[in-house]
C-alpha positions in Angstrom: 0.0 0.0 0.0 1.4 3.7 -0.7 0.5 6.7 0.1 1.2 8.3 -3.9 -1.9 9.0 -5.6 -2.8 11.5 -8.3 -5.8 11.5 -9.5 -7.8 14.6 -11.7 -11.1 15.4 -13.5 -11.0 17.8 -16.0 -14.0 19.1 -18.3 -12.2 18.4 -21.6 -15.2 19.7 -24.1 -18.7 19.5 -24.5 -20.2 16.5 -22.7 -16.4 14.8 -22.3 -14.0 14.6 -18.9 -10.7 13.7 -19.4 -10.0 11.2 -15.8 -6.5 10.7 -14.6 -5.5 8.1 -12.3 -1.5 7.4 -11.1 0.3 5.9 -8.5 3.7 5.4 -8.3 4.1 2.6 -10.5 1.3 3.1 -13.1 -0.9 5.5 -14.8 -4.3 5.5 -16.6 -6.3 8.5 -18.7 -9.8 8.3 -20.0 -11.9 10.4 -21.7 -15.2 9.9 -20.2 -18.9 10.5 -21.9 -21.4 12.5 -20.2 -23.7 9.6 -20.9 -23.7 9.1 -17.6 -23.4 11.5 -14.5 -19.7 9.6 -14.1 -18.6 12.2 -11.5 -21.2 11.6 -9.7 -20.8 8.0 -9.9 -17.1 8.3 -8.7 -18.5 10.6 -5.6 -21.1 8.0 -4.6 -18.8 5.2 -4.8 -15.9 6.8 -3.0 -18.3 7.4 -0.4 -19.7 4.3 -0.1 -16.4 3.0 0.9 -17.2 4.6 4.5 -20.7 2.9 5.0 -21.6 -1.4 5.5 -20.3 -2.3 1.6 -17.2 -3.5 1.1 -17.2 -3.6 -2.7 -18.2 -0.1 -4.9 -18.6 -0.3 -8.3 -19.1 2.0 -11.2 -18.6 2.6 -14.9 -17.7 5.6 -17.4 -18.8 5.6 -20.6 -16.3 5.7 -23.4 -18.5 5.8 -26.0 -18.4 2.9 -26.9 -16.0 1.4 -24.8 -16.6 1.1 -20.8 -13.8 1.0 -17.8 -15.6 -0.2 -14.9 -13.9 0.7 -11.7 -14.0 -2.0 -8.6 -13.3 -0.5 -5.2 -12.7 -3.2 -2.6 -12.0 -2.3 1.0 -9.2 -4.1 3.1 -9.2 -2.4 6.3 -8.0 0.7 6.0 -7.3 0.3 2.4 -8.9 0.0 -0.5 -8.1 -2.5 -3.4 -8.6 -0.6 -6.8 -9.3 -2.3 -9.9 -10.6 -0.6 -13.4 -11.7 -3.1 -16.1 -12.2 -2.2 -19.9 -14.7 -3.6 -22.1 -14.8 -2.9 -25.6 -18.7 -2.1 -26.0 -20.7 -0.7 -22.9 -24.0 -2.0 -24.6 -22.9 -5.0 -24.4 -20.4 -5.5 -21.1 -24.5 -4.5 -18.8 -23.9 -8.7 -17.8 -20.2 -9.0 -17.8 -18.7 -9.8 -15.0 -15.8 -7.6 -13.8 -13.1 -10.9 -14.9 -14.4 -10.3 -18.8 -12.9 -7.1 -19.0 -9.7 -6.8 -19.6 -7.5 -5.3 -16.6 -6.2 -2.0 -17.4 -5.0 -0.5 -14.0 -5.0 -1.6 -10.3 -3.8 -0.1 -7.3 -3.9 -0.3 -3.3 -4.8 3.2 -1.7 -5.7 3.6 2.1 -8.8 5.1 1.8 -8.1 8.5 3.3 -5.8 8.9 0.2 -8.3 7.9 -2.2 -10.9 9.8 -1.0 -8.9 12.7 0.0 -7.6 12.5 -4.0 -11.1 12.3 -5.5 -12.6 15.2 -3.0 -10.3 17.4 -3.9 -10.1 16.8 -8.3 -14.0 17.1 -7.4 -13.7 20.8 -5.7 -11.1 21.8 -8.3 -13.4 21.6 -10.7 -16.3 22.9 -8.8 -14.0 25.7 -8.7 -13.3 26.4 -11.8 -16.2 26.0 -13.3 -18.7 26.6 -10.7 -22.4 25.3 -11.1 -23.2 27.1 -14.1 -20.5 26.2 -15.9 -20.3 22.6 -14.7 -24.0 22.3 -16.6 -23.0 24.0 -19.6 -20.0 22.0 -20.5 -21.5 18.5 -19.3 -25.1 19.2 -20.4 -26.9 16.6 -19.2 -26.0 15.9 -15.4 -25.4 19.1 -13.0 -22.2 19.1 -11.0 -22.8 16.7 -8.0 -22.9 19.1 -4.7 -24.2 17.0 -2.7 -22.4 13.8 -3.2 -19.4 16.3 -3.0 -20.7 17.3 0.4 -21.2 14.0 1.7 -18.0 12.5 0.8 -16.4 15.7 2.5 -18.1 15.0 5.7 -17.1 11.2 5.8 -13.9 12.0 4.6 -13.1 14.1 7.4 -15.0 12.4 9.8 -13.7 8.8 9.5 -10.1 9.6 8.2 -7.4 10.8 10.1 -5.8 12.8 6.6 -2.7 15.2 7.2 -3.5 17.1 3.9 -4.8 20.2 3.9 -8.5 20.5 3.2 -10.3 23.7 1.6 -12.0 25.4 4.5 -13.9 27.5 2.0 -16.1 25.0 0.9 -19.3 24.5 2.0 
């Protein structure tokens, strides 16, 4: 388990995110489809990783590829596993082993969801609401998945980062 993760969302055009994931050893980049409300997707299951389940999963549409991300809790860490599969119309039945294994990576979870919190404010930030809507068009940012996992984040994890006190 390390403690180097980088992870960033970034509104890249209309209705596509480019998603960055690294650790020290390996790197993965998708541009993601706003066919789905991904970033809230990614919130949610970040977030779940502080409740009963001990598995998350969630997919991003590639159009019309799909990388289906597993998160699997081990204590205080979290196994991380994103699967592609060459057609998401088709992958709905697939189980996570048919995909192909693209990226993987152990995270305690106050690293992972200290990562995704904050590429999830950065963009709030730069974008604000408005803005957020405009360029992804069919899903509005996700403030209130934001909030939550901000609350369980700092709540459950003891995290030496710094967190941004001007957010609600």
């Amino acid at each position: 388990m390390t403690n180097e993760l980088q992870f960033s969302w970034e509104l890249s055009g209309s209705g596509w995110a480019t998603c960055r994931i690294k650790d020290d050893s390996a790197e993965r980049k998708d541009v993601v489809s706003y066919c789905t409300d991904a970033l809230s997707d990614l919130l949610h299951s970040v977030a779940g990783l502080y409740g009963p389940s001990d598995v998350q999963r969630f997919s991003f549409d590639l159009e019309p590829a799909e990388v289906r991300w597993v998160l699997r809790r081990r204590g205080v860490g979290v196994d991380m596993a994103i699967y592609r599969f060459p057609d998401m119309s088709t992958s709905f039945d697939a189980s996570d082993q048919d995909g192909t294994l693209v990226w993987g990576s152990t995270q305690p979870r106050t690293v992972l969801g200290h990562a995704v919190l904050e590429a999830a404010q950065s963009v709030l930030r730069l974008h604000g609401e408005d803005g957020y809507l405009a360029k992804w068009f069919r899903h509005p940012f996700p403030v209130a998945a934001l909030q939550d996992l901000r609350r369980l984040h700092l709540q459950h994890d003891t995290c030496e980062r710094q967190h941004d006190a001007a957010f609600p």
